[in-house]
C-alpha positions in Angstrom: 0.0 0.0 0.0 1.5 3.4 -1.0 1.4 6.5 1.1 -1.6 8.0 -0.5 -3.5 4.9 0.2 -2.4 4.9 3.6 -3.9 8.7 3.9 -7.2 7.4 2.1 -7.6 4.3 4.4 -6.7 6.6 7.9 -9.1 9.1 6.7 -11.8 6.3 5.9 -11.1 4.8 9.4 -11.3 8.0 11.2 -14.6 9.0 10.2 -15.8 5.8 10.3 -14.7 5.9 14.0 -16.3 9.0 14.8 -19.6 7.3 13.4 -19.5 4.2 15.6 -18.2 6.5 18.9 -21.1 8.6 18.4 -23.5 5.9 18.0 -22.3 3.8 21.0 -22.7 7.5 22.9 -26.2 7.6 21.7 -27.0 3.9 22.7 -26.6 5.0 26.2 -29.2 7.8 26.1 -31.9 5.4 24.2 -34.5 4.2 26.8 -37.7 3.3 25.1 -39.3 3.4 21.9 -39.8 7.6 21.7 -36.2 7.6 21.8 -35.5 5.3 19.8 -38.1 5.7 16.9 -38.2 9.7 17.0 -34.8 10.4 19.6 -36.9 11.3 22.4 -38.6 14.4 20.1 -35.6 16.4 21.5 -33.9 17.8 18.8 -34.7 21.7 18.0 -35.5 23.0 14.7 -31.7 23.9 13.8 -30.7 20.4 14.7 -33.0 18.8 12.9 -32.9 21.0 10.0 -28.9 20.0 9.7 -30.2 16.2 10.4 -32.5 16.9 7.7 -29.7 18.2 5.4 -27.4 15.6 6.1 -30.5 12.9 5.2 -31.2 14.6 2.3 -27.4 15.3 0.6 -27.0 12.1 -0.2 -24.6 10.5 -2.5 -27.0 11.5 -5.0 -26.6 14.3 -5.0 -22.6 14.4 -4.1 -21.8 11.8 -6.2 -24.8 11.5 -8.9 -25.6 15.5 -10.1 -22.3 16.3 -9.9 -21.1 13.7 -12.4 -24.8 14.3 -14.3 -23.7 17.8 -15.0 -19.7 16.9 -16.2 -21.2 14.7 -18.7 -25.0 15.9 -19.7 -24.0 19.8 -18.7 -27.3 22.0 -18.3 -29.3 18.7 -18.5 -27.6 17.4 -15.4 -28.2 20.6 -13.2 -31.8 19.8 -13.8 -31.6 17.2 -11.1 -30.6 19.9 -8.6 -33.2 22.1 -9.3 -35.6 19.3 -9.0 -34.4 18.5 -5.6 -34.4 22.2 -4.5 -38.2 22.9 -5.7 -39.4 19.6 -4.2 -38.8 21.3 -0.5 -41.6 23.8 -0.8 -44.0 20.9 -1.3 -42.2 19.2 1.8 -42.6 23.0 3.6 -46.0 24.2 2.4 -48.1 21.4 2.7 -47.1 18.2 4.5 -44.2 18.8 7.1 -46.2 21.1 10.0 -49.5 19.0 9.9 -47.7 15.4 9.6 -45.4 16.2 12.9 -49.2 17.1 14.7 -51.0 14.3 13.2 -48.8 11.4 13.7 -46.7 9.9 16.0 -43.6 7.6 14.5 -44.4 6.8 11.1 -46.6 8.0 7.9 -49.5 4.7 8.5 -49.8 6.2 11.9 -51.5 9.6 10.2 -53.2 7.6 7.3 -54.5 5.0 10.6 -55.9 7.3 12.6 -59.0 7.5 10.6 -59.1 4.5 8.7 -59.7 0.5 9.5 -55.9 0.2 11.1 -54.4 -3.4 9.4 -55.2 -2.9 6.1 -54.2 1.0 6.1 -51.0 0.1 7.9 -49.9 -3.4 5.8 -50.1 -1.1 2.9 -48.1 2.0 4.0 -45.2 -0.5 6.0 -44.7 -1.6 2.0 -44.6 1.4 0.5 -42.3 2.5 3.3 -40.0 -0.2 2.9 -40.3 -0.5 -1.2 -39.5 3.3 -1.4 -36.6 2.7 1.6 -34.7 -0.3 -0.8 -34.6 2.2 -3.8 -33.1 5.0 -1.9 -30.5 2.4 -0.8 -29.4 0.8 -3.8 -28.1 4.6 -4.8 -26.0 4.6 -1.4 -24.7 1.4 -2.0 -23.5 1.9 -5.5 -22.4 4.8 -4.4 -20.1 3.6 -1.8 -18.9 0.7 -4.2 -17.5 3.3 -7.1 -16.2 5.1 -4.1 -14.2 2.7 -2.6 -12.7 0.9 -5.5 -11.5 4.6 -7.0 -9.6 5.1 -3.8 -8.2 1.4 -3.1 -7.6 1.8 -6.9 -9.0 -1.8 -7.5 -11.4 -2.4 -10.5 -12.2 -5.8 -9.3 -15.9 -6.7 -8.9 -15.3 -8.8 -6.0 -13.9 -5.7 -4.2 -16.6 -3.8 -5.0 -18.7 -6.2 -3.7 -17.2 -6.5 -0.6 -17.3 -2.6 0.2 -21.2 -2.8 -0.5 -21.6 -5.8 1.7 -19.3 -3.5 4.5 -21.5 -0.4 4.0 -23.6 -2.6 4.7 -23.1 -4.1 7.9 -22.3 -0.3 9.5 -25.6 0.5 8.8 -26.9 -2.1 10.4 -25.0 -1.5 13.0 -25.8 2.1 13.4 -29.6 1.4 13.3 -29.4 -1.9 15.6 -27.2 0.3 18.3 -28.1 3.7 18.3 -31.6 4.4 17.1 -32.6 7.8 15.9 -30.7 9.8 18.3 -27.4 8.1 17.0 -28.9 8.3 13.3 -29.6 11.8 14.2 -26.0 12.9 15.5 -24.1 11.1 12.6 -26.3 13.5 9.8 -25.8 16.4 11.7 -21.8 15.5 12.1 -21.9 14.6 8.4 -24.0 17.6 7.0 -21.3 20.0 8.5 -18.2 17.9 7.2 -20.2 17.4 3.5 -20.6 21.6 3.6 -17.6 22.1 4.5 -15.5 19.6 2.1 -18.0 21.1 -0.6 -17.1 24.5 0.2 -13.2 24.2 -0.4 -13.3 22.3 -3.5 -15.9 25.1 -5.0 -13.0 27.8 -4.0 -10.1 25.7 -5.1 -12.6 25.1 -8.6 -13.4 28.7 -8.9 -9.3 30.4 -8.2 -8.3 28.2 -11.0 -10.7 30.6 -13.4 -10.3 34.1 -11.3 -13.7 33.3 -9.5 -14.7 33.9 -13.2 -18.2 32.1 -13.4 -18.4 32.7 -17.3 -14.9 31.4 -18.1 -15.6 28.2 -16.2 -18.2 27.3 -18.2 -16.7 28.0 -21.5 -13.7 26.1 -20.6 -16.4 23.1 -19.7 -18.0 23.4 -22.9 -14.7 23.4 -24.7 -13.2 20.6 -23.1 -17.0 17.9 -22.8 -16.1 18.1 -26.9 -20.0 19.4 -26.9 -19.5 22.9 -27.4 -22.3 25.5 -26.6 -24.8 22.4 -26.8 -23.0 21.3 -23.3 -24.3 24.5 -21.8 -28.0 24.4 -23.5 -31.3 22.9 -22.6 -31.4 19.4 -24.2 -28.2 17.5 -24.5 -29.7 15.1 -22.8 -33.3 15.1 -22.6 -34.1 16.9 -26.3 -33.0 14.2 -28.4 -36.5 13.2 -29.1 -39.7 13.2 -28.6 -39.7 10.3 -26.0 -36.3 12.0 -24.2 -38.4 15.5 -23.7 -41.5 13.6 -22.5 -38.8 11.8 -20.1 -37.8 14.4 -18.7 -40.7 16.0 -17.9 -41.4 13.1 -16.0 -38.6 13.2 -14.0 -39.0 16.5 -13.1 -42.8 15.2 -11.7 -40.9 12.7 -10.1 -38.5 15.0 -8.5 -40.8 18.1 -7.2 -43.2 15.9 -5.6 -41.1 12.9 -4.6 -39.1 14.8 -1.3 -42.7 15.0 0.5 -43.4 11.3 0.2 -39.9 10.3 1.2 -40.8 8.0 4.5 -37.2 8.7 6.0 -38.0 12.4 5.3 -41.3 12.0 6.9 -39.7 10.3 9.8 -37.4 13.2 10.5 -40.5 15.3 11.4 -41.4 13.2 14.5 -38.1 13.9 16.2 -38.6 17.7 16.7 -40.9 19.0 20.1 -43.4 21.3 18.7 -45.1 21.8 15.0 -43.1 25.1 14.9 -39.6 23.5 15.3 -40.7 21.0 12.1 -41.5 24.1 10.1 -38.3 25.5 11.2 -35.9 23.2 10.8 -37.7 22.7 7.0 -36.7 26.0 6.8 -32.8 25.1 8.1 -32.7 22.7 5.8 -33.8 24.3 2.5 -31.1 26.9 2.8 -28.5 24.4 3.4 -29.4 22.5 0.4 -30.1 25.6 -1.3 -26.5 26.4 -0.9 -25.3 22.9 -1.6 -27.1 22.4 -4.8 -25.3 25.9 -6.1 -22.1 23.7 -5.2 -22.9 20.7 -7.1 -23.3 23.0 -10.7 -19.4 24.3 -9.6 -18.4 21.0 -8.8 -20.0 19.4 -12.3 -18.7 22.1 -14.6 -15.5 21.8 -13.1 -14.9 18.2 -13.3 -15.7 18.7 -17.3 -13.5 21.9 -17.5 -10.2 20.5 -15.9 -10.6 17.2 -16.0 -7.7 15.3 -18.0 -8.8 13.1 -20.8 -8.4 10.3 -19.3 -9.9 11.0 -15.8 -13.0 12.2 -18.1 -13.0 8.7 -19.6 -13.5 7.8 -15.7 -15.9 9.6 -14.8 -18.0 8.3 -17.9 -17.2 4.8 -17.5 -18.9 5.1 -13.8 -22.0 6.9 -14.9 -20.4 10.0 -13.8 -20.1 9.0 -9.7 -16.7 9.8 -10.0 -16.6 13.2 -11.0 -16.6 15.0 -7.3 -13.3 12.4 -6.1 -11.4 13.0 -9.3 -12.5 16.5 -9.5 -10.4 17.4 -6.3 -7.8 15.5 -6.8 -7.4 17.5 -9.8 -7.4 21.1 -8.0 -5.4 19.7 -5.2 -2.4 19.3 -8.0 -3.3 16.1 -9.9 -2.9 12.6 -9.7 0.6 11.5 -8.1 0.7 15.0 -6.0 0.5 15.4 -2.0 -2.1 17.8 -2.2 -3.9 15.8 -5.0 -3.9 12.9 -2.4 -5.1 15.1 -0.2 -8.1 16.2 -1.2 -9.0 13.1 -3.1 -9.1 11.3 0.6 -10.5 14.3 2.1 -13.0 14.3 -0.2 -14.3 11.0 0.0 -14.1 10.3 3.1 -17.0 13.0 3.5 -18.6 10.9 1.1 -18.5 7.7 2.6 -19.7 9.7 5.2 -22.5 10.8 3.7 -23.4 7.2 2.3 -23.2 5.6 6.2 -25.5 8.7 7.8 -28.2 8.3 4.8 -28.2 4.1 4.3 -28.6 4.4 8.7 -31.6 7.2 8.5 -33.2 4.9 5.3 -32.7 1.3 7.4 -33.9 3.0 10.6 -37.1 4.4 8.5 -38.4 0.8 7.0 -37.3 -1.2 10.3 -39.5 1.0 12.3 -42.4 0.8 9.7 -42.4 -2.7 10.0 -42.3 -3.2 13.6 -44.2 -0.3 14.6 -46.7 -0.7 11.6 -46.7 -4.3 11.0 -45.8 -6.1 13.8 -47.4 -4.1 16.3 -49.8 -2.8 14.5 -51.1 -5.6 12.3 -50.5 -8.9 14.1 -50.1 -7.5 17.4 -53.2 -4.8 17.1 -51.4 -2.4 19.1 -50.9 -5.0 22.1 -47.2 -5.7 21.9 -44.6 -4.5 24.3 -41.8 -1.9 23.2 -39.9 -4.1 24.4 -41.1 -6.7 21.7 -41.4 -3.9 19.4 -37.4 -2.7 19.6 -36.8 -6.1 19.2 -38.7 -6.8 15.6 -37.1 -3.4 14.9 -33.1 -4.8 15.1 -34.2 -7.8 13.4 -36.2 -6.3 10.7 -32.3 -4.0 10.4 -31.0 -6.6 9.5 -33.3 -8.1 6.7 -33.6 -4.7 5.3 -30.1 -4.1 5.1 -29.2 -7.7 3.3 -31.8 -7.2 0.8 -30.6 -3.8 -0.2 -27.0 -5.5 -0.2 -28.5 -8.5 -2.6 -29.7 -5.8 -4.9 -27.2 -3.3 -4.8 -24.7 -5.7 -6.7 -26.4 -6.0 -10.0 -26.8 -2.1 -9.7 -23.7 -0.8 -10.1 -23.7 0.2 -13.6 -26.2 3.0 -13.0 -25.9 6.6 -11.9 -26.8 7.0 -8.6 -28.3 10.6 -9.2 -30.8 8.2 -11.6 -31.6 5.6 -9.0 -32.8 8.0 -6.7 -34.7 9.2 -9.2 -36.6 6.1 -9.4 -37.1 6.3 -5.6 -38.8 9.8 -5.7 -40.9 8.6 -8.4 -42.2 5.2 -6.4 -42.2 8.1 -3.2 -44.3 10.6 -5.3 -47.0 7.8 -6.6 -47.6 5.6 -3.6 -47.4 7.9 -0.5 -47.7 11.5 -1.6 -51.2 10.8 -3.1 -52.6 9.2 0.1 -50.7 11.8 2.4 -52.3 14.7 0.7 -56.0 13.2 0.4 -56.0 12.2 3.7 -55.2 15.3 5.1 -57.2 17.7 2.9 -60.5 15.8 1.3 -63.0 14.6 4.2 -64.5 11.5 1.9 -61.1 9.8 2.0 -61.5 6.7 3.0 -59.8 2.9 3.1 -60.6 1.6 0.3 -59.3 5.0 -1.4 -55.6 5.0 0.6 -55.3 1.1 -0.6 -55.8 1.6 -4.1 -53.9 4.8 -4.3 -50.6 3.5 -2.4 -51.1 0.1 -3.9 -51.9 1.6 -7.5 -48.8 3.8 -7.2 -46.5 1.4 -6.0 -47.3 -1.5 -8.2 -47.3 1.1 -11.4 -44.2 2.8 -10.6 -42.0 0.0 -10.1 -43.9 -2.5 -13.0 -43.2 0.5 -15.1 -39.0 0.4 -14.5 -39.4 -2.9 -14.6 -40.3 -3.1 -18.0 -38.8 0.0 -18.9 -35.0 0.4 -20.5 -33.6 0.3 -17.7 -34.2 -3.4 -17.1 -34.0 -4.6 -20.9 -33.1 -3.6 -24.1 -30.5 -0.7 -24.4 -27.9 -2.5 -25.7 -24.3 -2.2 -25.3 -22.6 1.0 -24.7 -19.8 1.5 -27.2 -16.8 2.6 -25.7 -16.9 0.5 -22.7 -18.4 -2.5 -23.7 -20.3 -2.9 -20.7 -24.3 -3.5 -20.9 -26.4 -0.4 -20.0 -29.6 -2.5 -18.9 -29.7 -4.5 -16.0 -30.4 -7.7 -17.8 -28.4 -9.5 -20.2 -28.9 -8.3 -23.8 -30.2 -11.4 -24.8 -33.5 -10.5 -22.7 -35.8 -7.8 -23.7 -39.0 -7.1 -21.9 -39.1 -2.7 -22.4 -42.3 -1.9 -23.9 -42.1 0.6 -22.0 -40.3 3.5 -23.6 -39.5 6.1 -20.9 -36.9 6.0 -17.8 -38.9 7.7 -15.2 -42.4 6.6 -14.2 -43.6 9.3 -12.8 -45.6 10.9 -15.6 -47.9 7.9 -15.7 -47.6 6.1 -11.7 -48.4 10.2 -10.0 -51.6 10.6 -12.3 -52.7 7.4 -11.8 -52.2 7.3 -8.0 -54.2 10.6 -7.6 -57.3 9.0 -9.6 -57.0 5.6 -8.0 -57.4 7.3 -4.5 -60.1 9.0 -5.5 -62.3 6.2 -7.7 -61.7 3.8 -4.5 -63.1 6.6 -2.1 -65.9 7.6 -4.3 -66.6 4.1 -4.8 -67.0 3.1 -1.0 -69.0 4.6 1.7 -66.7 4.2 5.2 -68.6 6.9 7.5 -65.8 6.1 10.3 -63.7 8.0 7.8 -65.4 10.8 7.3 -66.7 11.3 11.0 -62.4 11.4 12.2 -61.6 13.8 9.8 -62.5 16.6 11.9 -61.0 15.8 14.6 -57.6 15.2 12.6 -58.0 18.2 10.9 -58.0 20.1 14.5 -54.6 18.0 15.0 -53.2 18.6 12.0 -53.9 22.5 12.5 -52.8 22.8 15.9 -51.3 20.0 16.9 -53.6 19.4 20.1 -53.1 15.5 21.3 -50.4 15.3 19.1 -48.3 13.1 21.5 -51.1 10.8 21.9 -50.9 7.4 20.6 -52.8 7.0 17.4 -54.9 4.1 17.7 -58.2 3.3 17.6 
């Protein structure tokens, strides 16, 4: 092992020991199941809007838009702008009134005025459906990550850096709960701003803080010319590219507020005020951030060698941050190159362990609380019991996503979360919405409409290209689809769902309500409309 790998590895083993000291810290303040589902509701507004950050900056967005905009240009940034818009639907209408209607998870504000197993068998799936997406974008993540800084190009390496990711997050949920979830994001959201921060600087002293020059140079160097820097690069090729992308950017605005590990993050705050402020926190933070990503992109395509490009391409563009600052920190083979490269990722494997622990912590509690207790226990169980289906249900979570991951790696991770806000934005924003705002939801209307959304928006991808049929790409050799070439099932032509799974969702929520009379339904709405609004009875449990 040469020196700069000895600087990566102590780097990766620092923060990874600052991760596990703070999680065995938090273990020791975790009591019962408030603290551990929702860390004892103590965090204020500013805390949680940084835990909220940290949750939200994923590798996505380090990783993903970053390396989205170094090889689509203007059609990249679309991702961040996506991201950005989505919080005002998070902020306006759902994050206030879902912290005074619920209690731990999103079946608990659908349940409280709806038949209780059904309601909560359905939302546990989306939860956990939605959850295993997110992941799969962490995990390839951390695989490209790993392998660029142990420079090995081995699959069986890669491999073996999902299945550790793995296991830490396991760990982290299984140990330290949300308060340990919680301190990790806010610990990484600072180092991620930071580490962001400097690279920008570094990115933008190399043009004289010219904005105008570094984009030029970009344009000259992706071999695109002023096409790099123009709407459709990416998505105006044709007809079924443009309609793509306009359901991606469906997908994207109204994915954030049917997010469950979003969702989740409201519950830990005291008051319906400290949710709406720490929204707040949160958007400026990634406000900020997501200006840093179109620095960071356009800057890996402007001084970015040839072959580094050829990298950054050959990953699906997760590359593009790492090599990016090794680049301003004086190159491959430099000090300062080695630097910043390790620097650099090591924020992002931070980032990877903080979100994969708040996404594992978000299903196992939906199945224990929701399921277990919920369904087969109806409400009876112990939190004892309770915790204990939660560690277990960790650990199932966490080796399915590491099954999945595997056959995953060839796609950008900016994409796969895509996918995730588009199985978010059909199956729990629908129901979310309607039962908060239109008294004749009822059951039959949340079932069809989180079961319509969820089985359209992933039997879409499934037989989308995606899964089947885009060949082989011709510089790499590598297939683009996840199945082998000989299979192809895409009669589906577009990428993205969303434009078809969020419509239909809407209007399957609505025919099933119309189409059943539940007077239960409409008698509790009232009285969680005076919840929602002021948050009265708010820590109550939610059963009935």
């Amino acid at each position: 092992m040469d020196g700069d790998q000895v600087l990566t590895t102590s780097l990766f083993l620092l923060v990874v020991a600052i991760t596990v000291g703070i999680t065995f810290w938090a273990s020791r303040q975790t009591s019962g199941a408030a603290d551990f589902y929702a860390g004892g509701r103590g965090f204020s507004g500013v805390q949680n809007g940084l835990a909220i950050g940290g949750d939200y900056m994923s590798a996505a967005s380090f990783l993903g838009i970053s390396g989205a905009i170094a090889l689509s240009g203007y059609d990249g940034f679309l991702y961040s702008i996506g991201f950005l818009v989505a919080w005002l639907v998070a902020l306006l209408l759902v994050a206030e009134m879902l912290r005074n209607a619920g209690r731990y998870t999103m079946a608990d504000q659908l349940a409280f005025r709806m038949r209780q197993r059904p309601v909560r068998t359905a939302a546990a799936t989306s939860t956990v459906v939605v959850s295993i997406f997110y992941l799969l974008a962490q995990m390839v993540g951390a695989g490209a990550l790993v392998a660029l800084l142990l420079d090995v190009s081995s699959d069986t390496a890669k491999n073996i850096t999902i299945f550790a990711v793995g296991a830490l997050m396991i760990f982290y949920v299984t140990v330290g709960g949300m308060k340990g979830t919680t301190w990790v994001q806010i610990v990484k959201a600072v180092l991620l701003m930071a580490g962001s921060a400097l690279i920008v600087v570094l990115v933008l002293a190399k043009f004289d803080f010219n904005l105008s020059d570094l984009l030029g140079t970009a344009a000259s160097n992706s071999g695109k010319g002023q096409a790099f820097l123009e709407p459709g690069l990416k998505y105006g090729v044709s007809d079924t590219s443009k309609i793509d992308f306009l359901s991606l950017g469906i997908a994207l605005v109204l994915g954030t507020a049917g997010l469950p590990h979003i969702l989740i993050r409201f519950y830990t705050v005291p008051t319906s005020r400290d949710a709406r402020k720490s929204v707040l926190w949160a958007i400026g933070l990634i406000g900020v951030f997501y200006l840093f990503t179109l620095v960071l992109g356009f800057g890996a395509a402007a001084l970015l060698n040839k072959g580094d490009y050829a990298k950054v391409a050959a990953s699906g563009g997760n590359l593009a941050s790492p090599l990016l600052a090794q680049a301003v920190g004086g190159g491959d083979g430099s000090t300062g190159g080695a630097v910043l490269l390790a620097l650099i990722s090591a924020v992002a494997f931070a980032t990877i362990l903080a979100v994969v622990a708040g996404l594992t912590l978000t299903s196992s509690v939906s199945v224990a609380h929701d399921i277990y207790n919920g369904v087969i226990r109806r409400g009876q169980a112990s939190e004892k019991d309770e915790l204990r289906v939660t560690r277990w249900s960790a650990l199932a979570i966490g080796l399915v996503a590491i099954l999945l991951a595997i056959p995953a790696q060839r796609l950008n991770v900016a994409f796969l979360v895509a996918l995730a806000f588009a199985v978010a934005a059909s199956a729990n924003l629908p129901a979310i919405l309607y039962n908060m705002f239109w008294k004749g939801f009822n059951t039959r209307g949340a079932l069809w409409s989180i079961y319509g959304g969820l089985i359209s928006s992933v039997g879409l991808v499934i037989f989308s290209p995606i899964m089947s049929g885009k060949g082989v790409d011709p510089v790499s050799g590598k297939n683009l689809s996840l199945l082998p070439t000989s299979i192809d099932i895409s009669w589906f032509p577009l990428e993205n769902p969303g434009i078809v799974s969020i419509p239909l969702a809407f209007f399957l929520g609505w025919l099933g309500s119309v189409t059943s009379k539940e007077p239960d339904a409409e008698e509790r709405y009232t009285e969680l409309e005076v919840r929602a609004l002021s948050g009265a009875g708010s820590e109550k449990a939610v059963q009935h």
